[in-house]
Wavefront OBJ file of the C-alpha trace (Angstrom):
o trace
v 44.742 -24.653 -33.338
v 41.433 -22.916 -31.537
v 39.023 -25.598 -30.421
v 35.715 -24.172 -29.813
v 32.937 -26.041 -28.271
v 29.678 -24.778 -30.012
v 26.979 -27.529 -29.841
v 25.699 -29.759 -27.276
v 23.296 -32.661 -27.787
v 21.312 -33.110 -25.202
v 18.765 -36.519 -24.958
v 15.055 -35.748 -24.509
v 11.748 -37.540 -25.290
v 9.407 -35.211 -26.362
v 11.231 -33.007 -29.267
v 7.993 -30.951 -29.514
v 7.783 -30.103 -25.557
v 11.660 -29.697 -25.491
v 11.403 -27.061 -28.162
v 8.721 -25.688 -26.822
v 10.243 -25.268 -22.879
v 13.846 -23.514 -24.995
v 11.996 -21.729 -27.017
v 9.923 -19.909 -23.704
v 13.167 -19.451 -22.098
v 14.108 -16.864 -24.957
v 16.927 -18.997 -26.883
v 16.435 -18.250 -30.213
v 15.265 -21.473 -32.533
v 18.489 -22.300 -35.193
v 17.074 -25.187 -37.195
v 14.190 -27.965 -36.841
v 15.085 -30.224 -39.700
v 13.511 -33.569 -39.952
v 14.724 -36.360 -42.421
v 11.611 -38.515 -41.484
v 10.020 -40.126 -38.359
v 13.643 -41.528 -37.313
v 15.262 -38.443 -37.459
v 14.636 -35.131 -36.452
v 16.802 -32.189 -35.528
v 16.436 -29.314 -33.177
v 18.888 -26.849 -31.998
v 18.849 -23.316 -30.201
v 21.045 -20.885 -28.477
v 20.474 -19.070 -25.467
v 20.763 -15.436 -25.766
v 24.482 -14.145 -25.745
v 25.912 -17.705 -26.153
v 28.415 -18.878 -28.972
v 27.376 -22.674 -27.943
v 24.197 -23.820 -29.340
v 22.224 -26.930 -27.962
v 20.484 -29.716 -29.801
v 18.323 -32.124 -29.150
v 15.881 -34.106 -31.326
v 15.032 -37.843 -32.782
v 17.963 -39.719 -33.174
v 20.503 -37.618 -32.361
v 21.431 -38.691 -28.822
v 21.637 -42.555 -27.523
v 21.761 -41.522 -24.046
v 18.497 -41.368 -21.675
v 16.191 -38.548 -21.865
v 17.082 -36.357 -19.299
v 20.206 -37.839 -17.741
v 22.678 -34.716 -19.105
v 23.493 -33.243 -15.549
v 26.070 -29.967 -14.873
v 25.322 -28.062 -18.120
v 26.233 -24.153 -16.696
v 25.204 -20.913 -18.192
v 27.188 -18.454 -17.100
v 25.619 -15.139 -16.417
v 26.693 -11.786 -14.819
v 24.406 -11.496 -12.079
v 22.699 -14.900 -10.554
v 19.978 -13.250 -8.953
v 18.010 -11.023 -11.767
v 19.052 -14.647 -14.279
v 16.734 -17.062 -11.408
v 14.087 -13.972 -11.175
v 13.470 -13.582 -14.989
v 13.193 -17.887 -15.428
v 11.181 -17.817 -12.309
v 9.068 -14.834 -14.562
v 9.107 -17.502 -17.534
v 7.501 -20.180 -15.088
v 10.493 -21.973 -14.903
v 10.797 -24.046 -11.380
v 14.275 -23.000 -10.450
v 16.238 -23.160 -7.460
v 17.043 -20.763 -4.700
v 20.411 -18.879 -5.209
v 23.138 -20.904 -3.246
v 26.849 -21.176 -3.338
v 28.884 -24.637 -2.096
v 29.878 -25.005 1.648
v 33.491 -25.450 1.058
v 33.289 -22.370 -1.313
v 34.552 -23.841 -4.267
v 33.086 -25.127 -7.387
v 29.213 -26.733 -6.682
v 28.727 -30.623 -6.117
v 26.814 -32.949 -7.940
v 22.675 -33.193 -6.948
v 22.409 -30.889 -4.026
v 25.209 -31.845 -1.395
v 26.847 -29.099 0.190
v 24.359 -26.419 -0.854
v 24.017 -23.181 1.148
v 21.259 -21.038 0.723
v 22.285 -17.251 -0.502
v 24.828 -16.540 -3.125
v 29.086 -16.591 -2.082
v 28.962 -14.561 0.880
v 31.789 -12.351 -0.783
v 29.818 -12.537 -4.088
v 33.115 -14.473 -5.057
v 33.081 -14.718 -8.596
v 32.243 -18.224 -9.904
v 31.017 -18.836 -6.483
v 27.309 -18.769 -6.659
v 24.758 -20.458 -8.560
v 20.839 -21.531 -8.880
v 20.203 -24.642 -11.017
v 16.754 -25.941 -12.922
v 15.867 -28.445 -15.028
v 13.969 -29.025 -18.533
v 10.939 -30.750 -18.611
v 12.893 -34.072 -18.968
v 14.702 -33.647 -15.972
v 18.284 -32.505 -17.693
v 19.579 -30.137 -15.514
v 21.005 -26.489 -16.010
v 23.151 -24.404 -13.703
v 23.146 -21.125 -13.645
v 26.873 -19.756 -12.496
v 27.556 -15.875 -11.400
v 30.885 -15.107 -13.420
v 31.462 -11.343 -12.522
v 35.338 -10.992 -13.127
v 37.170 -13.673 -14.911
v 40.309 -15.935 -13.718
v 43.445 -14.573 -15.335
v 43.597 -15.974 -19.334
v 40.259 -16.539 -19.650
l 1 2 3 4 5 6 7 8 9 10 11 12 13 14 15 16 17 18 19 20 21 22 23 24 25 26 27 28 29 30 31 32 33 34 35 36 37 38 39 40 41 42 43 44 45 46 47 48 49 50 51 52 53 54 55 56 57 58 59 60 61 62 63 64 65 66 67 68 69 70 71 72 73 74 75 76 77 78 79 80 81 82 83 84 85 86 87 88 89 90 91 92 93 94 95 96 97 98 99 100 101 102 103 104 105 106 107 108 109 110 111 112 113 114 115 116 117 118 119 120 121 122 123 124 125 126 127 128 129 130 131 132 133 134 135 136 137 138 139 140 141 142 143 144 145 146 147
């Protein structure tokens, strides 16, 4: 049986700035549905993705902004930062991990520049929403076998 992940719920405060901050990254707006003041739903897609993400009132009991490691995967790291730098997004500098593998949590290990070899999977820039939930953005040119 396929098992697809397709939506994420991620916790923020302010719905209307989240949607907002999504909606000038490009992702395309799905649904804002609201049941009343208690409950309120939100969810977009960024462009290309099958997985959605939603956030709203109600819909998370986790504290706003503590959803860390969330990666969208692009084809080329560099021209991803420079067009959410062009949105006004505060992202990072392109960096890969000092042992070469897979990034560490916060910013241990970072290296400035992507993968020297321009590894696939191996180099990254990260930002984070206005409620401090943080995105990664991960250079996938070639994937691993079976994937």
């Amino acid at each position: 049986m396929d098992m697809r992940l397709e939506v994420i719920v991620i916790p923020v405060a302010d719905v209307d700035r989240a949607k907002t901050f999504y909606e000038s990254l490009g992702w395309r707006l799905d649904a804002d549905f609201s049941t009343g003041p208690d409950f309120r739903v939100v969810q977009v897609t960024p462009p290309g993705s099958s997985a959605s993400v939603i956030f709203g009132t109600g819909t998370s009991a986790a504290a706003p902004g503590s959803t860390s490691g969330l990666h969208l995967v692009v084809s080329d790291v560099e021209q991803a930062r420079a067009e959410l730098a062009g949105r006004g997004v505060d992202v990072s500098e392109v960096f890969h991990d000092s042992n070469g593998v897979f990034h560490r949590a916060g910013t241990a290990g970072r290296v400035p520049g992507p993968d020297p070899q321009r590894n696939s999977y191996g180099s990254f820039a990260s930002f984070d929403d206005p409620d401090g939930n943080e995105w990664i953005l991960q250079e996938v040119t070639t994937r691993l076998p079976g994937r």
